[in-house]
N, C-alpha and C positions, 0 to 999 in steps of 0.2 A: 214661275219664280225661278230665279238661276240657283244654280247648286250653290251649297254653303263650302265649297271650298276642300272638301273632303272627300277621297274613295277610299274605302277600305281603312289601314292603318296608314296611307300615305297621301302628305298632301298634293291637292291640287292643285297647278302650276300655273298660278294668277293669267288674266289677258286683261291689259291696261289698255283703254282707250285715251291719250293727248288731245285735247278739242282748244286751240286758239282759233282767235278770233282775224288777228292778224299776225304775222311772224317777222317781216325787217325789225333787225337790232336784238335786244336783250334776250326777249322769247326764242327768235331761230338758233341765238348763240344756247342757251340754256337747254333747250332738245337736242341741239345737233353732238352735244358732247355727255348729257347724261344717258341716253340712250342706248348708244352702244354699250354704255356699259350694263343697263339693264338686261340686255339684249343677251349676255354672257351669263345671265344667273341664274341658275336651274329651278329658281324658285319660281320665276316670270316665263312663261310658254310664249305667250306672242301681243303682239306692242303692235297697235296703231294710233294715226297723228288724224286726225281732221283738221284742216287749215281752210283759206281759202285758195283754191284751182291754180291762179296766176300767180302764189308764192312757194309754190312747194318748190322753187328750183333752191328755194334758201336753206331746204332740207338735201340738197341733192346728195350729201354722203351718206346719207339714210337709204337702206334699201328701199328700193322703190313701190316692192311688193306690201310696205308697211304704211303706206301714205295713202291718204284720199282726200278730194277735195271736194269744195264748193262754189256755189258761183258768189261771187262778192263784188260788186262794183262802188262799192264805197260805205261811209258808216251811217246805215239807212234801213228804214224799217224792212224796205224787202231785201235786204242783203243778210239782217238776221234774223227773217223767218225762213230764208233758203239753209242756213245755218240751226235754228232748232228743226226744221224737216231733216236735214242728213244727218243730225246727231239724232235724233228718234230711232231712223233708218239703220243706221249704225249699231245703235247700243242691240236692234233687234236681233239684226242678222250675225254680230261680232260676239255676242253677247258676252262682255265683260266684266269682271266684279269689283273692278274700278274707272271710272272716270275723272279722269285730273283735268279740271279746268282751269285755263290761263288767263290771268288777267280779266280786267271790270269785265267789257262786253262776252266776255264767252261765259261768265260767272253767271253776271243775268240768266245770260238765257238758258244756261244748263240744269240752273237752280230752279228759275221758271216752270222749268219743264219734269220737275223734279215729281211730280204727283202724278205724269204719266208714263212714268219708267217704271221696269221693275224691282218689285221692293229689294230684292237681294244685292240692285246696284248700289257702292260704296262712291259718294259725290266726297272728289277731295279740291278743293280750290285753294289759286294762287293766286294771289292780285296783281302781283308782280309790280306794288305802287298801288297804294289807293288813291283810287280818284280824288279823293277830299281834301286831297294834302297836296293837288295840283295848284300851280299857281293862276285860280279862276277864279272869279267872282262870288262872293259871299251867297250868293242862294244856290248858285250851282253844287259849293261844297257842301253846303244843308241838304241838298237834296241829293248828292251821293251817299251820304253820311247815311240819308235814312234810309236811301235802299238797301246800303249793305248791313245796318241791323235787320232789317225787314227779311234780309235773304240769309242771314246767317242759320240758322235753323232748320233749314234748308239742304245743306252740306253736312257731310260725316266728320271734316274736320277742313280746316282751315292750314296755311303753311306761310308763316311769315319769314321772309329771305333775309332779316337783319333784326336786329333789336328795335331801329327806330321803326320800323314797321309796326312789329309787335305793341310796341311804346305807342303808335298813334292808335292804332285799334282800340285799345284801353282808355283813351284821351276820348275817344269819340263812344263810347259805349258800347263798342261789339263784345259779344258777349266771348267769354277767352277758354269755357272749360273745354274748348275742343280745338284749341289753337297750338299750333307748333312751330318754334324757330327753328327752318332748318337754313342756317346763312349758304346762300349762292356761292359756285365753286365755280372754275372754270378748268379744261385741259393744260395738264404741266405744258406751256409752249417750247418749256428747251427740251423737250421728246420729241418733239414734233421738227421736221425737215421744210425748207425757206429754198424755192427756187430760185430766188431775187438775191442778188445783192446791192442795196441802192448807195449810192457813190456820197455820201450829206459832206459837204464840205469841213472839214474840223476847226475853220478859222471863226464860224460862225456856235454861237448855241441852237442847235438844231431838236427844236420842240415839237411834238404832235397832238391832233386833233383827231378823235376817231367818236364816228356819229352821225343821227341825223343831222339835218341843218334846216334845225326847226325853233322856234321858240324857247322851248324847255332845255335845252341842250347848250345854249347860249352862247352860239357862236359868235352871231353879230357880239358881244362884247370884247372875243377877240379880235375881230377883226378891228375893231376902233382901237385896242389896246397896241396895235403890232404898226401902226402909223409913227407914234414917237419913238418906235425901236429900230427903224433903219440904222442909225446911227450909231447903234449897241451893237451891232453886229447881233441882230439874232433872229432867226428864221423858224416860222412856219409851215409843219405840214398836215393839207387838212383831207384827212380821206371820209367817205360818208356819197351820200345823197347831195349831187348840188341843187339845189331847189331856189336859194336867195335870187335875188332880182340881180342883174345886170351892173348898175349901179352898187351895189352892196360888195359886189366880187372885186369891184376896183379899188376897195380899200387897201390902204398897203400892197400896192400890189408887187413891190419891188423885195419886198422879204413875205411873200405867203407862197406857196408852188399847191396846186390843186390835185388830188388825186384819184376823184373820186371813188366810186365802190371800189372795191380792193379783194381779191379772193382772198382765202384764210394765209395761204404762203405765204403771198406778199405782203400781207397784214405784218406777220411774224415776223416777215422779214425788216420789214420799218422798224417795228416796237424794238430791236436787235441795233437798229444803226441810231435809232435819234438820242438825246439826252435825258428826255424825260417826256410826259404826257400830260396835256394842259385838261383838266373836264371844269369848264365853267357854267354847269348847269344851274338853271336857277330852281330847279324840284328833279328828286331824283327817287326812288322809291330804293334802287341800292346803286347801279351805275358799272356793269361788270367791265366795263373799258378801263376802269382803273384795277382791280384786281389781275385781269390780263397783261397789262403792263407791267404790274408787281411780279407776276410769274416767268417775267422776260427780264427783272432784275432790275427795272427801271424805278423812277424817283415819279412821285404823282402830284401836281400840284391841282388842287383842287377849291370848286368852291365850298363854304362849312354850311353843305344842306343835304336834307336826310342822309342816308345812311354815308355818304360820302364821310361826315365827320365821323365817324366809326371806323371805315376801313383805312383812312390815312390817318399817320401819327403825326401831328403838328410838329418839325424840325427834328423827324426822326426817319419817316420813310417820305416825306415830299413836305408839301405846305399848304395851308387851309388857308382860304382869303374870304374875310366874311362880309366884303360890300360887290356886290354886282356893279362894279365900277369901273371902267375901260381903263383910268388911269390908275387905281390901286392895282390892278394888273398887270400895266407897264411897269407900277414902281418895284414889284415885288419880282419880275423877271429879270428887269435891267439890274437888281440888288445880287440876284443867282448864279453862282456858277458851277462851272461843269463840274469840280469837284466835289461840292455839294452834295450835286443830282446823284456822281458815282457813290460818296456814302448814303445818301438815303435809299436808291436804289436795290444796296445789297442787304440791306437791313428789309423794305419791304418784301424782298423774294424770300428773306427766312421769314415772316408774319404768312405770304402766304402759304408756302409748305401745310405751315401750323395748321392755320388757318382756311383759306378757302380753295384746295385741292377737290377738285368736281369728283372724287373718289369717296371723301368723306358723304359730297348730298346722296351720292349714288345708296350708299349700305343706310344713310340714315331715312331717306323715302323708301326704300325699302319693307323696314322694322315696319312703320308708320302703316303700310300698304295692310301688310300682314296683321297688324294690331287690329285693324278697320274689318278684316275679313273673321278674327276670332270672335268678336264681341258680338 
């Protein structure tokens, strides 16, 4: 059994094990900026991450000596029994008195695994999105719905990243007396230095896309929306994962410019020259692309699904569009302008200050750690 966290009259200086399951997008953004700063608290001795092998380069500002991976070749049953083997493995040798797990599939399997850990380990999980609230088909969501009551009992405590979160857990019957909002924060980005300067023409509205380009993230509705906008002068830019078909990329192609993956600089650096940021997800568990941009001053126009309708104020810091519609998106861009974008924009960077500064989740997972290790 691991020690209860105590020598003497002084405490013990927690060691957190991270277990995702996979890390492109929200997860690698969420480790790579709260960490460090855990990294600094003399409360926490030593932080490791389990990922999968072939993404820890999305950790790569992480010390390296803090990382370890797995073999993963895709989401399949022996890529997560290679995954509960090195988190067993792990929990042995690291021995931990906390485990955060990230998201559905690491949740499974950490929770799964939960009767042959030792008892002194504290299981805290992040959904980061519940699966249920994906936009899938009606037995799929049932039967996410009932794993995760089935597994909640499982964990020491649960961590909802938004209210709507929170709000769907309760809609679905997890059980909540050990559940916590602590809302997603991101790194101030005007601390942070932009080796790039990108040149966006100023005669145009110069908008961005930052994401996979996948389904959920609802690209393809801009790209169909940005066809009747040549003519409006206003331009597209899409950084992310190109993945769409051949065909799909030729839409609009005379107002989109492609960027793909983008290091964190040149991210910074975009979110600094365009006018605002377009997320037309069609499910979002909270969407940290747009608080990012809030933090860069910019105006968010969004669509009105989970937690997005929370962190943008409708005709204060951007605009919620509530049809998943190509051409309600034309109309609502071609209706916008740049000084709009500039007052919503300054208005969202004081929301996030307030609001979702990755300093705030850092002290309040913290508390929550230590809560876990007294009780």
């Amino acid at each position: 059994m691991l020690s209860s966290g105590v020598t003497g009259s002084m405490p013990e200086a927690l060691k957190v094990l991270h277990v995702a399951e996979t890390l492109p997008g929200g997860i690698a953004t969420y480790l790579r900026d709260l960490l460090p700063l855990h990294l600094k608290e003399p409360a926490i001795g030593e932080i490791r991450v389990l990922a999968p092998q072939d993404q820890l380069s999305h950790l790569k500002l992480l010390p390296a000596s803090m990382l370890r991976g797995y073999a993963r070749s895709g989401r399949n049953l022996r890529s997560l029994w290679n995954l509960a083997v090195a988190l067993r493995a792990q929990v042995t040798e690291f021995r931990p008195q906390i485990v955060h797990l990230h998201s559905s599939f690491a949740g499974v399997v950490g929770r799964l695994l939960r009767p042959w850990l030792p008892q002194g380990v504290r299981i805290v999980y992040c959904p980061h999105g519940w699966a249920f609230s994906r936009d899938d088909s009606r037995v799929s969501r049932l039967a996410y719905g009932w794993a995760e009551r089935w597994l909640a009992s499982r964990a020491n405590a649960w961590v909802a990243i938004s209210q709507h979160e929170l709000d769907a857990a309760a809609a679905a019957g997890i059980r909540s007396d050990h559940g916590h909002l602590i809302h997603n924060g991101v790194r101030d980005s005007q601390a942070l230095k932009a080796t790039l300067e990108p040149t966006l023409d100023p005669a145009y509205l110069n908008l961005l896309f930052v994401g996979r380009h996948d389904r959920q993230k609802g690209l393809d509705i801009l790209l169909r929306a940005m066809a009747p906008l040549q003519s409006k002068r206003v331009r597209l830019y899409i950084a992310g994962a190109a993945v769409l078909s051949h065909s799909a990329r030729q839409e609009g192609a005379d107002n989109i410019f492609w960027l793909g993956w983008l290091a964190e600089d040149e991210l910074i650096a975009y979110y600094r020259a365009c006018d605002g940021l377009l997320v037309p997800s069609r499910w979002e568990g909270f969407g940290l692309v747009a608080i990012e941009a809030m933090s860069a001053g910019k105006a968010v126009i969004a669509a009105r699904t989970g937690a997005l309708g929370e962190i943008v104020d409708d005709g204060q810091t951007g605009r919620l569009i509530g049809a998943a519609s190509p051409a309600e998106w034309a109309r609502v861009l071609a209706e916008t302008s740049r000084e709009e974008l500039a007052g919503w924009g300054a208005a969202g960077r004081r929301k996030y200050v307030e609001k979702y500064n990755v300093t705030r989740v850092s002290h309040e997972l913290l508390r929550l750690y230590q809560s876990l290790i007294k009780a």
